[in-house]
N, C-alpha and C positions, 0 to 999 in steps of 0.2 A: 620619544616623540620624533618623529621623521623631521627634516629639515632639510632646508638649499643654500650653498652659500654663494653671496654673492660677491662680487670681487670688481669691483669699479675701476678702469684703468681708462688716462688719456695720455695722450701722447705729450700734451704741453708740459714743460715743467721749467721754471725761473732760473731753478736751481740746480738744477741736472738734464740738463736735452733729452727727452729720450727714454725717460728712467723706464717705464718698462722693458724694455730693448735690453738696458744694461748686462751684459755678461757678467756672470757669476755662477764660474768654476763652469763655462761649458754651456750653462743654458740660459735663455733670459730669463730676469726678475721675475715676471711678472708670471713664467712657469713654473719658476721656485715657490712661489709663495699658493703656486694649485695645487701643486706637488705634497708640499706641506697640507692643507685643506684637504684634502682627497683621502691623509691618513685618518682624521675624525671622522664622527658615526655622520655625518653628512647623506642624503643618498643620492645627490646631484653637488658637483660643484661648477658654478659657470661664471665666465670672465665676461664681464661687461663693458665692451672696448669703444673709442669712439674713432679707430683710426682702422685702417687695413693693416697696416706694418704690424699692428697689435694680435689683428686675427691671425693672422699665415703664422709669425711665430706662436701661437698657442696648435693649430692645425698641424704644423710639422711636429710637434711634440705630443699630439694627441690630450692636448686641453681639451673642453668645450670652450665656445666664445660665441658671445654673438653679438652684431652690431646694434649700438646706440647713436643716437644722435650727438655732432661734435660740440652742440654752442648752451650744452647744461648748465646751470648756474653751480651749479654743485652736486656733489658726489649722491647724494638721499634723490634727487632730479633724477640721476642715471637708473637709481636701483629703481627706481618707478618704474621708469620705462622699461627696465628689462623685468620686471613682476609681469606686466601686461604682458610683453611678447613670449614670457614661457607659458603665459596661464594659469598662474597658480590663483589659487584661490584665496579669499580674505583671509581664512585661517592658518593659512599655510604659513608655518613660520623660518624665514629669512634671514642670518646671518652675513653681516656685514663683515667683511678679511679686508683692510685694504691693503692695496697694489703692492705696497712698500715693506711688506713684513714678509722677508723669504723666511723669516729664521719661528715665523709664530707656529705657538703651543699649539699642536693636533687637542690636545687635552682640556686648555683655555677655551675653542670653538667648541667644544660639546657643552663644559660648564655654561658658557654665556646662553646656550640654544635652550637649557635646561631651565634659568629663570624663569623664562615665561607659560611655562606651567608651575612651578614651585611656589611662584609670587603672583597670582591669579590677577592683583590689582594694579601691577606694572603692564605699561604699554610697550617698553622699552628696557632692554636688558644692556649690560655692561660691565668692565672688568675694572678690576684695581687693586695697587699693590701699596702696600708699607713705603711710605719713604725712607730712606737710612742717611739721609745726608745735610747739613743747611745748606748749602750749595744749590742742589735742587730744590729743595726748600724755598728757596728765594726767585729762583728761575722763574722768568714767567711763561718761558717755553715749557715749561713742564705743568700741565695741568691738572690740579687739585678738586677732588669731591670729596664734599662731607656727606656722609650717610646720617639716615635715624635709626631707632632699636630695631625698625625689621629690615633694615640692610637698602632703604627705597633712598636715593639719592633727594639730599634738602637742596644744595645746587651743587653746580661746575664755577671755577676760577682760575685764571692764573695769576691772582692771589695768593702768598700765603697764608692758606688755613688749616685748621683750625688759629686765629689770632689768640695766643694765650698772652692776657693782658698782665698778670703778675710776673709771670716769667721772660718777657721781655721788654720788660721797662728799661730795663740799662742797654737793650740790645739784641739780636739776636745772634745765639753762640749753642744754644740745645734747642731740638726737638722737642714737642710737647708731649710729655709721657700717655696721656688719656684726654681727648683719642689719640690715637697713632694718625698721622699726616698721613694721606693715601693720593698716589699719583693716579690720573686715571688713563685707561690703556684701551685707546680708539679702538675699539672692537663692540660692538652692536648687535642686536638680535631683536625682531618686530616680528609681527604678523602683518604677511601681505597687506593685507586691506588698511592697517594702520600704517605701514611705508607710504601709499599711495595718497591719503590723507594727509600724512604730515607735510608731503611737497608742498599741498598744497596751501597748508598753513601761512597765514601772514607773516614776516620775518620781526623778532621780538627787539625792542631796544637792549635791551640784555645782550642778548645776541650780539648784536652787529658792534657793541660796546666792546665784549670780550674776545668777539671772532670765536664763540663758539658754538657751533650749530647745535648743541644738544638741550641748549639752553630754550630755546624753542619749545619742544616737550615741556616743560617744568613753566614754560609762561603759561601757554595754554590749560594747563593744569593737570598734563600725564604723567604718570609715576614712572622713575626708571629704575630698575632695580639692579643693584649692584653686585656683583661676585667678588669676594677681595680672597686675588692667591698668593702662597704665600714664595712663589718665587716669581722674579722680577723677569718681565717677556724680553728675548733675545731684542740685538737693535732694529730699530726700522733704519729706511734707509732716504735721507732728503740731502746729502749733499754729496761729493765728490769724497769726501773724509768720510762718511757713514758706509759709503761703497768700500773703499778701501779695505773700512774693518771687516764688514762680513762674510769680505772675500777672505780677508785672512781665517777668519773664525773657522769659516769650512774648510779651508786650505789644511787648519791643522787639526779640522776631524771634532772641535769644539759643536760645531753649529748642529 
């Protein structure tokens, strides 16, 4: 099934000035990470920017880019608007890369694109990996989905879940054997017509509870369906230390 991905990029960021822009090994982020995209069965990849500095570096490296509006509430607001300005059509199905993963799986972006034909009754497609650690386990930076028997997401958390109530009653020190704890790994796949919907959706108390946009889908009653791989996706990049390491990871031929 043909597919486009999309790649949301603004210029703001709290936590790193700039993060598009960031160098790494020679080009910006934010070409790393189309770079990567551009090796999956994709048949367009385009950068959804809401700044110039965004365009020109994607333009001198022979990205596509094209401008969005700066004052979006959110990232799902931007891929709207750029659905309309390519014209793709309702069916057309959309993969969401964001800005921040130079190191993501060419192989991950086809899995997630593939959901939504394989799982006919998902609106919404998504990735997720094993946890291996209590640490992240407990993180609440680290975001948790439980799936059902055909793999369609029951919710998101950054809770930890599954709560195995026997087995941590004195504590938690193990993992819950069945099911296995699954981290979930911001990567997206819709159909046009359903991206452009969901902006427009009301914002869910769920949601705005956990800060987690996905959780919207699942108020309203769309199914997301899950991919779970079984290797854990290179780092994204949200601080000053997350840059560090990715530089080193390519620097040593890892990335």
């Amino acid at each position: 099934m043909p597919f486009t991905v999309l790649i949301p990029a603004r210029l703001a960021s709290t936590r790193l000035p700039n993060k598009p822009l960031a160098d790494i090994a020679g080009k910006p982020m934010i070409v790393r990470v189309a770079e990567r995209a551009e090796r999956s069965g994709a048949a367009q990849v385009v950068v959804a920017a809401d700044a110039p500095e965004i365009l020109h570096a994607c333009a001198a490296h022979g990205v596509r880019a094209i401008a969005t509006r700066a004052d979006h509430a959110s990232g799902s607001d931007r891929l709207a608007e750029a659905c309309a300005l390519l014209g793709l059509d309702g069916d057309d199905v959309v993969v969401n890369v964001q800005g921040d993963e130079p190191l993501i799986d060419p192989a991950l972006i086809d899995a997630v694109a593939a959901l939504l034909s394989s799982s006919p009754v998902a609106r919404m497609g998504t990735a997720a990996h094993a946890i291996e650690n209590v640490a992240d386990f407990l993180n609440p930076n680290v975001v948790k989905v439980v799936t059902d028997a055909q793999g369609l997401a029951l919710t998101f958390s950054r809770a930890p879940l599954p709560w195995w109530r026997d087995g941590f009653a004195g504590g938690v020190t193990a993992l819950p054997a069945q099911p296995a704890p699954l981290r979930h790994i911001g990567l997206y796949s819709y159909r046009a017509g359903f991206l452009r919907a969901f902006a427009s959706l009301a914002p869910a108390p769920l949601e705005q509870c956990e800060a987690l946009e996905q959780l919207r889908a699942l108020w309203h009653g769309h199914r997301i369906a899950v991919h779970v791989t079984a290797q854990a996706p290179g780092p994204g990049v949200d601080t000053p230390e997350d840059l560090a390491r990715v530089r080193a990871l390519l620097a040593s031929g890892a990335g």
